[in-house]
Each structure stands twice: as C-alpha cells, then as structure tokens.
NUDRENFI-114913 format. One record per residue: x, y, z of N, C-alpha, C in turn; residue in one letter; residue number from 1. Coordinates in nm, 4 decimals. Example, Ala and Ser with C-alpha at 12.3 -4.5 7.8 and 13.67 -1.06 7.14 Angstrom:
2
n_c1 / n_c2 / n_c3 / ca_c1 / ca_c2 / ca_c3 / c_c1 / c_c2 / c_c3 / type / seq
1.3190 / -0.5690 / 0.7800 / 1.2300 / -0.4500 / 0.7800 / 1.3200 / -0.3300 / 0.7800 / A / 1;
1.2850 / -0.2250 / 0.7080 / 1.3670 / -0.1060 / 0.7140 / 1.2900 / 0.0030 / 0.7870 / S / 2;
END
This chain:
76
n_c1 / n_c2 / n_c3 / ca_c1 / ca_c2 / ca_c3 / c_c1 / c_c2 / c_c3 / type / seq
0.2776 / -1.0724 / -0.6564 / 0.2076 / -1.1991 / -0.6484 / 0.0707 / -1.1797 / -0.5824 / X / 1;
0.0718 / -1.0823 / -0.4599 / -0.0777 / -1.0796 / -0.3785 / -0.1618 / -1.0316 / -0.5110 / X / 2;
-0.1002 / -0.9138 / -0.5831 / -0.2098 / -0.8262 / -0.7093 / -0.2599 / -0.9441 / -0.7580 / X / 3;
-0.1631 / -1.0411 / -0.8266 / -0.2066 / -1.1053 / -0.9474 / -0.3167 / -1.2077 / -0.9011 / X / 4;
-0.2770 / -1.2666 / -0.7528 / -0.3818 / -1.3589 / -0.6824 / -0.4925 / -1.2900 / -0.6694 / X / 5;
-0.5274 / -1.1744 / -0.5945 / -0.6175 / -1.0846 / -0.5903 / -0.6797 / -1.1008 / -0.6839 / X / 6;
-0.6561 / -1.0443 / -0.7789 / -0.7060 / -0.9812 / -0.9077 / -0.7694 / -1.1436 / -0.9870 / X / 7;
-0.7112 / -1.2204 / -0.9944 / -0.8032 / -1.3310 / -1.0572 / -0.8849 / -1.3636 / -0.9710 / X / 8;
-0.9078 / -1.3598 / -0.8773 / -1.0683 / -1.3625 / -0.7873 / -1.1293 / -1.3096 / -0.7832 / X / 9;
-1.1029 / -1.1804 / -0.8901 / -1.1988 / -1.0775 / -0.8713 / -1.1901 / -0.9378 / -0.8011 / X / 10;
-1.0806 / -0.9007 / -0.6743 / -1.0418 / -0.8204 / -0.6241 / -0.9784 / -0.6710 / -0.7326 / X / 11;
-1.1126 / -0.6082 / -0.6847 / -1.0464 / -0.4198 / -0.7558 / -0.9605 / -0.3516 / -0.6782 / X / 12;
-0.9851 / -0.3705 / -0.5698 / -0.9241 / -0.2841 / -0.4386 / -0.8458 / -0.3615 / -0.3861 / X / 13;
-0.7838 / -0.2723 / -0.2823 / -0.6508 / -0.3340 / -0.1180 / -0.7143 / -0.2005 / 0.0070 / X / 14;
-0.7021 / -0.2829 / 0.0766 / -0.6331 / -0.1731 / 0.2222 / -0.4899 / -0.1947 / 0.2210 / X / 15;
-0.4288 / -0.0427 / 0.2409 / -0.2931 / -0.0516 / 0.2880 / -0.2844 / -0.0884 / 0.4289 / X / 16;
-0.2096 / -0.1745 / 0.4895 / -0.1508 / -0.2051 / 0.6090 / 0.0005 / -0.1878 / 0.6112 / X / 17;
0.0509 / -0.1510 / 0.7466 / 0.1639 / -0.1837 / 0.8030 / 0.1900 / -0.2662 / 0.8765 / X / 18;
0.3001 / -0.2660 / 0.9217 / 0.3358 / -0.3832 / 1.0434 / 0.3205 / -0.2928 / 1.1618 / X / 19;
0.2614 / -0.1691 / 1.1949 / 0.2259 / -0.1093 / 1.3501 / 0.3660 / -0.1113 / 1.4130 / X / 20;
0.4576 / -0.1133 / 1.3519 / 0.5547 / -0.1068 / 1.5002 / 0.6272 / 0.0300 / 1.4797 / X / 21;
0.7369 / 0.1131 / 1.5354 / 0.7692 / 0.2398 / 1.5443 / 0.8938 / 0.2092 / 1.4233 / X / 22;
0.8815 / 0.1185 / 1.3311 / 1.0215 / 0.1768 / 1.2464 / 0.9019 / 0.2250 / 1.1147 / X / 23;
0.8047 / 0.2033 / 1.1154 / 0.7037 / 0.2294 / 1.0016 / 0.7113 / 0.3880 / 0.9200 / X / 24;
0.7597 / 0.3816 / 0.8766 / 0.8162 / 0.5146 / 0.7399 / 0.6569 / 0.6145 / 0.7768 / X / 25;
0.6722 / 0.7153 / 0.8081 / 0.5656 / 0.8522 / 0.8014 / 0.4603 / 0.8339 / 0.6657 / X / 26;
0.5449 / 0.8319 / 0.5745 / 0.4421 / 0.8252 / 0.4612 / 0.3596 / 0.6500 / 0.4654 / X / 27;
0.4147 / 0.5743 / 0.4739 / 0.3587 / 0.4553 / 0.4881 / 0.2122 / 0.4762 / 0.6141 / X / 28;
0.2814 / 0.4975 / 0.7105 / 0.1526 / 0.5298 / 0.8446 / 0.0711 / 0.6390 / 0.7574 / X / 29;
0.0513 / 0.6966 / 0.7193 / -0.0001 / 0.7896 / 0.6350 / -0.0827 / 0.7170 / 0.5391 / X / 30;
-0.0807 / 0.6117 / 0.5175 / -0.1503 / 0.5279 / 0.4159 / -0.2117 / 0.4325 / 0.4600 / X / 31;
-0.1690 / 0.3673 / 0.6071 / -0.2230 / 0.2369 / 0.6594 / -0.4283 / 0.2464 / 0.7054 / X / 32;
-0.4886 / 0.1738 / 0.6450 / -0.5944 / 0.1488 / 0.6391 / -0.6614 / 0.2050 / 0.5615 / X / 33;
-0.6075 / 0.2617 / 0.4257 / -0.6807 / 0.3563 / 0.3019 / -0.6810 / 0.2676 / 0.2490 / X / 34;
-0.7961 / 0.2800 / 0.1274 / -0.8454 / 0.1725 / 0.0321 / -0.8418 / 0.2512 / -0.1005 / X / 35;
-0.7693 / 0.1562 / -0.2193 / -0.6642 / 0.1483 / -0.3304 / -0.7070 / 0.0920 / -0.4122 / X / 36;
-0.7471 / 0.1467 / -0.5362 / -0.7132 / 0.0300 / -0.6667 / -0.5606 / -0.0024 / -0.6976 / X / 37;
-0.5998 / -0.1299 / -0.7228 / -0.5018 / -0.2220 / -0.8012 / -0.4282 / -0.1244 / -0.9351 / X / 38;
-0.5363 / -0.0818 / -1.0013 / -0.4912 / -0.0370 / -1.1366 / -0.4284 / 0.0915 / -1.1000 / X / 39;
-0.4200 / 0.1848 / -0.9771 / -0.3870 / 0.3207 / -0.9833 / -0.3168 / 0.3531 / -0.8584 / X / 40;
-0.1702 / 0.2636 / -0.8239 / -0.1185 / 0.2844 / -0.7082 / -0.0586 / 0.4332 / -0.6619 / X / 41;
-0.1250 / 0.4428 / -0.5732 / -0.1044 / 0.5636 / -0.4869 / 0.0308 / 0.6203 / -0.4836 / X / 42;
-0.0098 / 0.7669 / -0.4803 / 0.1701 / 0.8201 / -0.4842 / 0.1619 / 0.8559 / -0.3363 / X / 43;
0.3167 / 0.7935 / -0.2192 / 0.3568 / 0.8143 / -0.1015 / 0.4765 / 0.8913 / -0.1270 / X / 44;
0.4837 / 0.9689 / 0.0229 / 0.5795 / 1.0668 / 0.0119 / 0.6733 / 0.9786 / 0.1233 / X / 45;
0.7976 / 0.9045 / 0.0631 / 0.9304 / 0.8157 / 0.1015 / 1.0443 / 0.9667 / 0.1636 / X / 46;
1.0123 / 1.0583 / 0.1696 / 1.0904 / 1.1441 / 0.2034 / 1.0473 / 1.2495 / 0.3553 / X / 47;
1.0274 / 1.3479 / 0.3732 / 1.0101 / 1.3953 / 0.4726 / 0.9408 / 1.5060 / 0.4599 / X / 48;
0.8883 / 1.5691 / 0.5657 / 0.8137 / 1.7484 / 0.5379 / 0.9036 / 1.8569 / 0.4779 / X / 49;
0.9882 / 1.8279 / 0.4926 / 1.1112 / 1.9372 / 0.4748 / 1.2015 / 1.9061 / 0.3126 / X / 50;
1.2027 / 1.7404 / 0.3180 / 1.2293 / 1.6902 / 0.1458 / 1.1109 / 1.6152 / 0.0915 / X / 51;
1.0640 / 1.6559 / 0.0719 / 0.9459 / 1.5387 / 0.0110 / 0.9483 / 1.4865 / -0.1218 / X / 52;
0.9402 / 1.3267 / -0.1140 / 1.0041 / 1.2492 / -0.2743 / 0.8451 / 1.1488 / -0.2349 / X / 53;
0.7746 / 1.2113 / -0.3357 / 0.6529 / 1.1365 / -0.3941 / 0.6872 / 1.0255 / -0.4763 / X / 54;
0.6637 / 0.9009 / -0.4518 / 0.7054 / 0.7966 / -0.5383 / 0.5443 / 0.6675 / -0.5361 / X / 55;
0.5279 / 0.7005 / -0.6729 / 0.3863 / 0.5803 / -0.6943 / 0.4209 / 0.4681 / -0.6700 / X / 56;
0.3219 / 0.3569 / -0.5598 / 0.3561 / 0.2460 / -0.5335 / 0.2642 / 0.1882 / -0.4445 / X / 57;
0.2782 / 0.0184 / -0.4927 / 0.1454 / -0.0468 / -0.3607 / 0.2644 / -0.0762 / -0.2420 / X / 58;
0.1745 / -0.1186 / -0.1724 / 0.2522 / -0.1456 / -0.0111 / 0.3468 / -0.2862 / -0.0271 / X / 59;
0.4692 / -0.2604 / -0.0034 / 0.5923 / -0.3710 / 0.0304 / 0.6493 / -0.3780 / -0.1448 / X / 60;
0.6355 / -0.2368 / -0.2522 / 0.7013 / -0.2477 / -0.3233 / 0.8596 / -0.1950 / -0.3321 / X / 61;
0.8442 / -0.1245 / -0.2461 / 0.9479 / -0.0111 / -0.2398 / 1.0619 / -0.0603 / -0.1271 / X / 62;
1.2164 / -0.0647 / -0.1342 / 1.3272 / -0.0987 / -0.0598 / 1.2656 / -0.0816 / 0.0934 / X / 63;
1.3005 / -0.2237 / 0.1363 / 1.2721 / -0.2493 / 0.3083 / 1.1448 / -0.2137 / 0.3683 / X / 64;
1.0210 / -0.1744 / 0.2773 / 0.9017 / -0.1792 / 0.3279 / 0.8578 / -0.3288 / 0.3711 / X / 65;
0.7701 / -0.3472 / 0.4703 / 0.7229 / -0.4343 / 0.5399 / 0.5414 / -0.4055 / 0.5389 / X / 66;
0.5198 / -0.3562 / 0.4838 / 0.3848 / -0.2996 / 0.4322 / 0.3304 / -0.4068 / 0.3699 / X / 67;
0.1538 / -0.4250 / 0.3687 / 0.0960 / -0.5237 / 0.2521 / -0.0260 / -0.5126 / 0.2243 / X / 68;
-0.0567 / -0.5529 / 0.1104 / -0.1819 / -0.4865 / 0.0711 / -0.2815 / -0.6329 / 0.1215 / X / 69;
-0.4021 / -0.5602 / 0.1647 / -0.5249 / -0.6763 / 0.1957 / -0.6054 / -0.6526 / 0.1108 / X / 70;
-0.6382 / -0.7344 / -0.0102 / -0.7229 / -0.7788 / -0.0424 / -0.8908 / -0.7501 / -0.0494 / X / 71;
-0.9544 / -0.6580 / -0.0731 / -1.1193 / -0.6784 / -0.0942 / -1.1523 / -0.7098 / -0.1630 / X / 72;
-1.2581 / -0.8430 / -0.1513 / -1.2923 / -1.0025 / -0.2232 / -1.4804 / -0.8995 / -0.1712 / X / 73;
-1.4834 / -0.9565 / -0.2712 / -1.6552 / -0.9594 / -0.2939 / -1.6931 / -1.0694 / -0.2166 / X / 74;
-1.8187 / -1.0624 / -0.1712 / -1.9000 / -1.1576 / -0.0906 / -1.9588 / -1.2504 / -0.1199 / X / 75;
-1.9795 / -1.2171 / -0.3001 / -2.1229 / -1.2992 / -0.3546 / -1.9854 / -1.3764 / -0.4483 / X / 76;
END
C-alpha cells in the first residue's frame, strides 16, 4: 500500500528504516537508511554470516519484519 501511495505522487525511491530496537534482524540494520527504487527491491541477507539466504524485498515484506519504507516525494 505505502509503494502504490508513493508511487502515484510521484515517488521513485524509499529509505529503508527500522524500528532501532535490539530485535532488528542483521540484514535489516544492514539496510536501515539506504535509498531504494521502488522498481528494483534490494536483495537482504534473512540468514546469517555462516548461512546466508539472500532474499529480494522492500522493508516490512518479509515474515515479522517491522521495517518501512519512507517515501522520497519531490519538492516541486
């Protein structure tokens, strides 16, 4: 719903955010405050250094993420 709102205003991009608190997934903190197209969601690693499971996705798509994407809106 944020993409589709986004995106009819005009929005190409997101910053990834988290919710900052200590249950925040490694790969997620790993992503919080990078900037994203809409059209080409980022592949995060949902797994660990030792297993690593790359899975493409925007923020709060993926089981029990609390992650969300913000929005960059043009000015003019």
């Amino acid at each position: 719903l944020t993409e589709a709102r986004a995106q009819a205003v005009g929005s190409t991009h997101y910053v990834w955010r988290t919710s900052g608190d200590s249950d925040v997934r490694a790969g997620h903190r790993h992503m919080n405050g990078k900037v994203f197209a809409w059209a080409d969601p980022p592949m995060v690693n949902e797994g660990d250094a030792k297993r690593p499971n790359w899975i493409q996705h925007h923020p709060g798509e993926i089981w029990n993420c609390r992650c969300y994407a913000e929005p960059i809106l043009s000015k003019e």
